[in-house]
N, C-alpha and C positions, 0 to 999 in steps of 0.2 A: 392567462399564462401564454406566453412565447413559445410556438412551435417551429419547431428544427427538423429539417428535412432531411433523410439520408445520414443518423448517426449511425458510427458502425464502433462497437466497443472493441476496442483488440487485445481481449484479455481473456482467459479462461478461468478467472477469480469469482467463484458465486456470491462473491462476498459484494466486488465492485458489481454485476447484475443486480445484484438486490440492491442498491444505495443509487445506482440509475434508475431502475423500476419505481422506488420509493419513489423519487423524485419527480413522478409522473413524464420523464421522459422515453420517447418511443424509439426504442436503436433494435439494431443488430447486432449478434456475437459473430466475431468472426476473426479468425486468430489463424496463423502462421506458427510453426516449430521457429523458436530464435533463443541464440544462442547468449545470455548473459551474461556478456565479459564486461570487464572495464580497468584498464591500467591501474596498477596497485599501487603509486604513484597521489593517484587523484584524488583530492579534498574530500574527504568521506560524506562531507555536505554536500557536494554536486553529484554523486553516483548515482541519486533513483533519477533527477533530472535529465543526466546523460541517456541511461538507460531506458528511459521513457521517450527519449527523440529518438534511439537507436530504434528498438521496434518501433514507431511511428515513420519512419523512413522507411523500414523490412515492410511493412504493411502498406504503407503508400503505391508501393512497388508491385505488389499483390494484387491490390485494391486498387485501379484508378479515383473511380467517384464513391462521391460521399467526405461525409467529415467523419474521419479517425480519432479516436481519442485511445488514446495508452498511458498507461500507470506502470511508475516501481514504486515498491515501499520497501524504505531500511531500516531497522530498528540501529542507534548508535549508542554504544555505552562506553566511556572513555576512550573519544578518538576512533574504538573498532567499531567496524559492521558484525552485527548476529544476523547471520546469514537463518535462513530454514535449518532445524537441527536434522543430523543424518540419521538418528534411531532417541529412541526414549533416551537414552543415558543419557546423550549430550542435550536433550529440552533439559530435563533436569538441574544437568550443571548448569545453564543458562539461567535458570527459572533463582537457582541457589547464590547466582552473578547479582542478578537483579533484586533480589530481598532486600527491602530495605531503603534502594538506594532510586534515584533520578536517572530517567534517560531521553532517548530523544528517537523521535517517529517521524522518518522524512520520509514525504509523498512526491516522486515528480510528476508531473501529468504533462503533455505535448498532445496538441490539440491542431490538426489541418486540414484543409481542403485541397482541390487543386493550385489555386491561388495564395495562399498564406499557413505558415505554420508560429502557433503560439506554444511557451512552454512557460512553466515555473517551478518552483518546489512550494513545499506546505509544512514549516515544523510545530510538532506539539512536543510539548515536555512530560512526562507520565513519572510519578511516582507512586513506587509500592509497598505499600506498607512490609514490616518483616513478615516472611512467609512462612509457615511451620513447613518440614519437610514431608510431613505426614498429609499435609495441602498441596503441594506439589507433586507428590505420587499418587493422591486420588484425583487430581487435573488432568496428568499424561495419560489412567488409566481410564477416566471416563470419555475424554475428547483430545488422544496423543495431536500433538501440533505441531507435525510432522511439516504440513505444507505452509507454517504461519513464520516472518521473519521475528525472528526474536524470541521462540519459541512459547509464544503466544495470541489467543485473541482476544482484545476487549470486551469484547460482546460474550463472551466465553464466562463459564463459573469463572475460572480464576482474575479474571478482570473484575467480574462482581462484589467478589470476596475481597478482592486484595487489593486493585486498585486505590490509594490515599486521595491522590487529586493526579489531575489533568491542569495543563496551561496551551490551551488551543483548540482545535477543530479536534474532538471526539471522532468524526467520520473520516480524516486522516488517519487515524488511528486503527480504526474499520477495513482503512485501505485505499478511497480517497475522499479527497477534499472537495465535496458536491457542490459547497456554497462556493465557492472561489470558482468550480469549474463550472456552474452554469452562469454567474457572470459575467465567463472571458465567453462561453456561447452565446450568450445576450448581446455583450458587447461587440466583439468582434466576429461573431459568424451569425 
């Protein structure tokens, strides 16, 4: 296996730690407060791509050396972003949006050195089977997913339970796309 020197994760996601860790890669956490905007306006396909060069640029600036790697994930359901829900009710409604139906889990990842910056996005398709509501209120109340977009996680009961199928990268899903991103660090860095 390819070893890479001086990864430094810029994410405060246990989720992307564990999926680099898995991956027997050796990095550092190391994260900056940054602020989440992006023009409402923008193709709801490029947001977590935009957002992941924005912090990757806020961290560059932090950080001289080393290779930075930053992540967004958006969950999309008709055109909109499901953002992180702001208390139980709205996971809920969210959870009651998704019953049933098809959506989309876009990862962007932006990867640089001092020398060069690569980015991409990553989509998966996720369908879920119809949910009973009585599964959805014992989901929020065993593991609320308060910090997860779309007011869920895969890896979570209610991914176990209710997930129908996937069309893509599972680990996108999770939060990022390990195989594409140690790739572009194979290839390019």
């Amino acid at each position: 296996m390819k070893h890479f020197s001086n990864l430094i994760l810029a994410s405060k996601s246990p989720r992307r730690k564990e999926l680099l860790a898995a991956a027997g890669l050796e990095f550092e956490v190391k994260t900056i407060d940054f602020e989440e905007t992006f023009d409402a306006e923008m193709d709801v396909m490029k947001v977590a791509e935009y957002l992941a060069i924005e912090k990757n640029k806020a961290h560059r600036e932090a950080f001289k050396d080393g290779t930075i790697i930053s992540s967004d994930t958006v969950v999309v359901f008709n055109d909109q972003i499901l953002g992180k829900p702001k208390d139980k009710a709205e996971a809920k409604s969210v959870l009651m949006l998704l019953s049933g139906k098809i959506h989309q889990v876009i990862s962007g990842v932006c990867v640089s050195n001092e020398h060069k910056q690569i980015s991409f996005s990553n989509l998966t398709e996720v369908k879920f089977r119809i949910l009973e509501e009585d599964e959805i209120d014992h989901y929020i109340q065993i593991a609320p997913p308060l910090d997860k977009a779309g007011s869920y996680g895969i890896q979570d009961w209610i991914g176990l339970i209710g997930v129908e199928w996937i069309k893509g990268s599972y680990f996108n899903v999770v939060g990022l796309p390990v195989d594409e991103l140690y790739s572009v660090l194979k290839e390019e860095f």
